[in-house]
N, C-alpha and C positions, 0 to 999 in steps of 0.2 A: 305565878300567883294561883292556877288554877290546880296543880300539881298540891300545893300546900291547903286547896279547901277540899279537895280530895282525899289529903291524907286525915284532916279533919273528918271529916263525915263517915272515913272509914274509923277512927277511933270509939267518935260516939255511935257509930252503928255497933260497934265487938262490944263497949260500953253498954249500950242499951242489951242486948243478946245475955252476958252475964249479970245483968241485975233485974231480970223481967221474971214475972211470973205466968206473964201470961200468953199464948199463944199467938197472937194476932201483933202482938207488941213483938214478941222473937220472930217472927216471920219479917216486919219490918225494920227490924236492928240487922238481919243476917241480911236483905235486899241491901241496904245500907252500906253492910262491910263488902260486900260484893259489889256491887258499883262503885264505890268508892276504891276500892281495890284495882279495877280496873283503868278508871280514869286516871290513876296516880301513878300507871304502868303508862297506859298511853302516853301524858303528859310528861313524863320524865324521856319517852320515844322520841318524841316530836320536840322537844327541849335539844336533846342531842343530835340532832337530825339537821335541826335550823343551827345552831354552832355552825358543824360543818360544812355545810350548802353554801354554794359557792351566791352571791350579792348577784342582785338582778342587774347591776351597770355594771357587772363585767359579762353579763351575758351577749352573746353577738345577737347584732338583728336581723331577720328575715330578711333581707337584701345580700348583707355578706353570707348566710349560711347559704341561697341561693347561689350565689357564683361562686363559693366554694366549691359547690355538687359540681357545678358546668363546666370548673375548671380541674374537677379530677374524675371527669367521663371523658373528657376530651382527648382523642387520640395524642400520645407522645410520640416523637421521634424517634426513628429506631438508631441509634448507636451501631457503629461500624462492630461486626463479633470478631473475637479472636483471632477466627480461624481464616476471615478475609485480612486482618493484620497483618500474619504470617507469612498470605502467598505475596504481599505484596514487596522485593527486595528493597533494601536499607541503603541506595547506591549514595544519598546525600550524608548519611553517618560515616565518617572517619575515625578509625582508633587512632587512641591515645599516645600508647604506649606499645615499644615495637612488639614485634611476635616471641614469643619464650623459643627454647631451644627445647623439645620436644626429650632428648637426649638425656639433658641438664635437669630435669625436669625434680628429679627425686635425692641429688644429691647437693649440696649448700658449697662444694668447694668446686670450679668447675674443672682442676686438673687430677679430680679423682677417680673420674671416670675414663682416665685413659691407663690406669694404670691396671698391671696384670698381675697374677700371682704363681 
């Protein structure tokens, strides 16, 4: 609403500006289009601004945003690295599937690799 007396006041302010003859009259039609001008700026701001702003009940409350802080300053656990993974041997894993023939390894038929030329 405030947006639309805004753009009002700015009309009869530009209105008054071109139909004045007098000085004191044009100094308060051009105060007019200029304040006006600016309120119908602000107000279309602040119009789109509350659109998108997120509603006050989905805001959290100073209780949870509190122990949110205290529960991501609080020291974590450190996780086992890589590199202590590695020395440590795999003797409870069992393969699969037996060992390749090292040999065989490059050709698909495996009596072709005995043959000579």
């Amino acid at each position: 609403m405030a947006r639309w007396i805004m753009l009002g006041l700015m009309i009869i302010g530009a209105a008054l500006v071109f139909s004045t003859k007098s000085a004191g009259l044009l100094s308060l039609g051009l105060l007019c289009s200029v304040f006006g001008f600016f309120g119908f700026v602000f107000a279309l701001v602040a119009d789109r601004v509350s659109a998108s702003a997120r509603p006050e009940t989905s805001m959290a409350a100073a209780d949870d945003l509190a122990a949110l802080r205290k529960r991501a300053s609080s020291p974590r656990p450190r996780l086992p690295s890589a590199a202590a993974a590695l020395d440590k041997p795999n003797a409870d894993i069992v393969p699969t599937t037996p060992p390749r023939d090292v040999r065989s390894a490059g050709t698909a038929d495996p009596s072709a690799q005995h043959q000579t030329s």
